[in-house]
N, C-alpha and C positions, 0 to 999 in steps of 0.2 A: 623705568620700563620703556618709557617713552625713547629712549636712546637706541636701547637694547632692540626694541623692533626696529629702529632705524636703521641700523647696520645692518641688520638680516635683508631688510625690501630695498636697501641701497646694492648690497652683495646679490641679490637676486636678481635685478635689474639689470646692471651691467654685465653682470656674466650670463644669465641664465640656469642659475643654481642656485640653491641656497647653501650656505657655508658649512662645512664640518665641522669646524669648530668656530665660537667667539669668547674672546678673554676682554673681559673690563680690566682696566689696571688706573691706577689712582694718579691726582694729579698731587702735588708734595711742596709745603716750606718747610722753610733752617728755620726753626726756633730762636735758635743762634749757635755757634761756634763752628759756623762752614765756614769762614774766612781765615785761610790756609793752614787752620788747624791742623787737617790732614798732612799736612808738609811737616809740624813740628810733632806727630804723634798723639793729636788731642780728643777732644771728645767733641762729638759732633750732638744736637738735637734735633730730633725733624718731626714731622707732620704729615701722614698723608690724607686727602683731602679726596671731597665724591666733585674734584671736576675731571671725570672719567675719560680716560681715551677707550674707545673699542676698537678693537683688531680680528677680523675674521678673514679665516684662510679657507679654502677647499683644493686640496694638493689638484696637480694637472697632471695627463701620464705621457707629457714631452718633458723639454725644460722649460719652456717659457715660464718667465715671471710677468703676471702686468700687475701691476697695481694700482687702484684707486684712492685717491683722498679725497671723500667727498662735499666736505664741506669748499673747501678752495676746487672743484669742480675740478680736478687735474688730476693726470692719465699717463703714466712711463710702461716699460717693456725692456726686458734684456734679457738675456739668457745665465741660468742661475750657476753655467762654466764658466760665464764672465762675467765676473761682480766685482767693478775697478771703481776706486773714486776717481768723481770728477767734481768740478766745480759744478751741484748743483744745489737746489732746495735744501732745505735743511732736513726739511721731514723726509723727503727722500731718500738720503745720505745714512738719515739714521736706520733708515729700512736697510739698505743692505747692507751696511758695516754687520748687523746683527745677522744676516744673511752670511754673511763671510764669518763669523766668528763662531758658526756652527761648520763650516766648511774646513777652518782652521783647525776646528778641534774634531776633524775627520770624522763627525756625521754625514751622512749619506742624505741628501735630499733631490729632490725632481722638480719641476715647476710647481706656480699654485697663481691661484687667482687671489688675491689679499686685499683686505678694501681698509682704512682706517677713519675713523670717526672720533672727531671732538667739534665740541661744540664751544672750546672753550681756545681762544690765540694762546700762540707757543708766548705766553708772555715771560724771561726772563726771570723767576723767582717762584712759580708757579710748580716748575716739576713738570711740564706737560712733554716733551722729549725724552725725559728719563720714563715718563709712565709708557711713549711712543714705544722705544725699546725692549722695557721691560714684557710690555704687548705681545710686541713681535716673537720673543723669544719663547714668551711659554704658548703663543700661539701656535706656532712653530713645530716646537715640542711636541703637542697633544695631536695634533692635527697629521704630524708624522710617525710618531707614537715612540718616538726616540726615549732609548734608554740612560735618560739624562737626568744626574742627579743633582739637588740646589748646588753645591760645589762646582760642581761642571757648568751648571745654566751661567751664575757668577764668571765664569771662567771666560763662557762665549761673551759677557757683555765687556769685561775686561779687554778682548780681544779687539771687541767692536771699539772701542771707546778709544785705548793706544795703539793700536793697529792699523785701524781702517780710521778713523777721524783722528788721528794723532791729538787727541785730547786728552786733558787727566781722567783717570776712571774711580771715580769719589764711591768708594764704597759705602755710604750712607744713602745716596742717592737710591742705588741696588739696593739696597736693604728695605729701604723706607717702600721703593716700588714693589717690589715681590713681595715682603715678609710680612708687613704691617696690621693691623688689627682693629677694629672698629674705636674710635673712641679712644684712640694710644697715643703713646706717642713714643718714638724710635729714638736710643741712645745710643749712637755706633762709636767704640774705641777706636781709634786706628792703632792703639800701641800694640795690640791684641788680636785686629783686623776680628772683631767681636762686635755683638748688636742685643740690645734686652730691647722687651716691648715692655712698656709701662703705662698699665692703666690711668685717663687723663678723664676726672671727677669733679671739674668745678662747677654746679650746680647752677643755671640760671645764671649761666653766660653763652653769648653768641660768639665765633669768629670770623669776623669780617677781612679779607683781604682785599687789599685796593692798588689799582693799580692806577699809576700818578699820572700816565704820559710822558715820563721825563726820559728822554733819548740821551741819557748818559750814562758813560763805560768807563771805568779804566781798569787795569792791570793788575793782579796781585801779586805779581811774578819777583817786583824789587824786593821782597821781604822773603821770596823761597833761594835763597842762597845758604849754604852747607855752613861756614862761617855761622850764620844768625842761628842755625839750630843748633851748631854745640852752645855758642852761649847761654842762649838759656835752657839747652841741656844743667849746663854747671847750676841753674836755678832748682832745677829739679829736688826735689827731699821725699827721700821714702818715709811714708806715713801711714802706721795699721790701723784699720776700722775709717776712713776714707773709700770715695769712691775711685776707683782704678789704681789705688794703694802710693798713690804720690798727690803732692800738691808742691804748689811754688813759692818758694822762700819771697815773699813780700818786703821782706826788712827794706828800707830805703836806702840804707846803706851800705849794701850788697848788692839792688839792685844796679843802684849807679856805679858802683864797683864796677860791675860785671860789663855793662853796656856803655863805660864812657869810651871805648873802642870804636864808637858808630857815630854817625852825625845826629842832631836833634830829631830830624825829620825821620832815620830809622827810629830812634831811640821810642819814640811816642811808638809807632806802631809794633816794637815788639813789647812795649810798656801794654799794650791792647791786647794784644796772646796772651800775656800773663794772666792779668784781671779777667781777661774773658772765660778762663780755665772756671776759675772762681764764680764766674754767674752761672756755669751750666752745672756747678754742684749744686748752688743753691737754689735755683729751678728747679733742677730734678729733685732735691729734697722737698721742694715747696710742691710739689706737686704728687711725692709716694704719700705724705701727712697730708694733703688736702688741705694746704694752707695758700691759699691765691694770694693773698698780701707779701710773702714770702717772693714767689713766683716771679708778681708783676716786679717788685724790686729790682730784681736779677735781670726780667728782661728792658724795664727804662733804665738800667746803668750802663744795660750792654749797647744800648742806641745810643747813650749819650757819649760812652768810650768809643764807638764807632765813627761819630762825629766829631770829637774832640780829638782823640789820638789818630785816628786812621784817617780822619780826611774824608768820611765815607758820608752822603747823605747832602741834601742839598735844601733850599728855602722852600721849595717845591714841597717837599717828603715833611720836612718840620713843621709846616703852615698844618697840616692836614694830624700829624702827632700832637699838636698843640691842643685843635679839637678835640682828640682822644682825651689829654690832659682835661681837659675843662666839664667832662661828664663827671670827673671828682667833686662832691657833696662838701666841702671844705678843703677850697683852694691851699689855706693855711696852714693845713696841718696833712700832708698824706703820708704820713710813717705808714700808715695802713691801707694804699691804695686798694681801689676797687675798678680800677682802669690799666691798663698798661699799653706798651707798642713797640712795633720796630720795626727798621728798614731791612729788606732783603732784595735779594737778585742779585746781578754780576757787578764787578767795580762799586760806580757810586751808587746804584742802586737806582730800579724807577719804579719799586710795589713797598708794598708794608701791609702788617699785621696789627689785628687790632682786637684784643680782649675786652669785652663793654658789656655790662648785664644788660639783661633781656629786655631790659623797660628803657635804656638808654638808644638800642638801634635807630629808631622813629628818631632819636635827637641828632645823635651822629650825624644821618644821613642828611639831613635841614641843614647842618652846619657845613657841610659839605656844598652848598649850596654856591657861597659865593668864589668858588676857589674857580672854576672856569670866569669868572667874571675879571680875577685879578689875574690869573697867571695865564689862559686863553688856553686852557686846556680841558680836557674834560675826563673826566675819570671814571672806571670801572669799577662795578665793588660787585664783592660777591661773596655774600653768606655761608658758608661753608661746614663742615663736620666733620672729625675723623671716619675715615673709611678703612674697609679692607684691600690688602694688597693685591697684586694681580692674580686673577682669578676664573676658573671657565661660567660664562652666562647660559644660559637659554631662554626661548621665549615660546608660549603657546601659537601654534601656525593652524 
């Protein structure tokens, strides 16, 4: 609530009004299978989370757009006939890409006074841009009173996203930001460009997301080549009573069949699409049965194929999952973990997730103790819970 009045007395301040409308919209991780899943038709997991952006608009009756970002204290202006990228902010860019992508899809709008609020940095694996957007859009909407239906609002972000940012437009992202549900968690097909929300039940666990510090990036673009996807197209086998009605021929003998056409260094990282397919069935099954043992499996094989096949994750991120490991009550034997983890964000990753029972957090966090001391960095964490998707707020005035 505390947020919620803030954006109102922040919007009322700078303009002199208080807002017509404000939308929360959630901040979001990949569970696992965002690593160019999308590119070969796969299936995505995600998470949306209460680190909220607020977005409140109050239309103007010029064009002028101003808007504020109150947290980073900064203030733009342009006219909503010209809404051109430039090289600017990020947060910025994303405002009016979305701006344009309602323009695009010949809604009518007029100025507005817009202010956004988070309390939470655009950190890279968090979702806090896609939640930016997502904001914007149905803030937008409500506040214009445009007759825009989910397919169409999709449509404006899709526009924002290859259009005005010449970026991919991951539709799980959009999914997970608008559609999402308290306590869920989002399964988006791409083969089907489809989404189920699926109740998430694991009893006397927390989600810790942490963010490492580690300012490293690279590329996923060498593995989205047409080539790499008929390949393991040809792996593909129709299979009834499966989730999304296919799965992938594993035989190793087929495999390397299939892929001795590439160099080792692709071969691992499409060998990681494949298996990855395979942890987001058995997540999502470990998790409609309420079986967390299941779960955590699927997500430490998906870190460890991330690391091992993909190159993905650094000493940084593993030092800090190692900890996670060690909250296991019999190092010896974890067929049946009660911990799990994994790296997220762009390229190599600078955040991760962390599944820990309730009586573990206090230990975590201690253990977490000396990693600024060896690596000279210092790290973010933040308790987290499934949230609902973007959404209109109010607050008593």
């Amino acid at each position: 609530m505390a947020s919620i009045k803030g954006v109102y007395d922040a919007h009322r301040k700078e303009y002199g009004e208080f807002p017509k409308v404000v939308v929360s919209a959630p901040g979001r991780f990949n569970i696992m299978g965002e690593r160019s899943c999308w590119f070969f038709k796969d299936k995505t997991l995600s998470m949306a989370v209460n680190l909220n952006v607020f977005v409140a608009i109050s239309p103007r009756e010029d064009s002028s757009v101003k808007l504020f970002f109150v947290h980073r204290d900064e203030r733009r202006k342009f006219d909503i006939s010209n809404v051109k990228s430039k090289k600017e902010e990020h947060w910025l860019n994303s405002v009016k890409a979305v701006l344009y992508g309602f323009l695009a899809m010949e809604f009518k709008l007029s100025g507005m006074n817009l202010t956004v609020y988070s309390e939470t940095p655009s950190t890279p694996g968090f979702g806090i841009v896609s939640a930016m957007k997502a904001g914007v859009a149905l803030a937008v909407k409500k506040a214009f009173r445009l007759n825009c239906s989910d397919a169409q609002l999709l449509k404006v972000l899709e526009k924002a996203n290859r259009n005005f940012l010449k970026t991919d437009n991951l539709i799980a992202d959009n999914f997970t930001a608008l559609f999402s549900e308290p306590n869920s968690v989002v399964l988006t097909d791409y083969s089907k460009q489809t989404f189920e929300i699926i109740p998430l039940d694991f009893e006397g666990y927390k989600i810790i997301l942490t963010d490492a510090g580690v300012p490293r990036y690279a590329s996923d673009e060498i593995v989205r080549e047409p080539e790499n996807a008929l390949l393991l197209g040809d792996l593909k086998d129709r299979k009834r009573g499966v989730l999304g009605g296919w799965v992938y021929n594993t035989n190793p003998t087929e495999m390397n069949l299939e892929l001795s056409v590439v160099s080792e260094d692709m071969r691992r990282k499409l060998l990681y699409i494949i298996y990855e397919h395979g942890c987001v069935l058995d997540a999502v099954d470990g998790i409609k049965k309420g079986k967390f043992a299941k779960f955590a499996r699927a997500v430490n094989k998906s870190h460890v194929l991330l690391r091992e096949n993909y190159n993905v994750s650094c000493p940084e991120i593993d030092w800090i999952l190692k900890r996670v490991g060690e909250l296991e009550p019999n190092l010896q034997d974890i067929r049946e973990p009660v911990t799990c983890g994994r790296v997220i964000g762009k390229g190599l990753g600078c955040c991760l997730y962390a599944f820990v029972r309730d009586g573990d957090v206090e230990t975590y966090k201690k253990n977490l103790l000396g990693y600024t001391r060896i690596f000279g960095l210092e790290p973010l964490m933040y308790e987290v819970k499934g949230a609902k998707g973007a959404h209109s707020v109010r607050v008593n005035i």
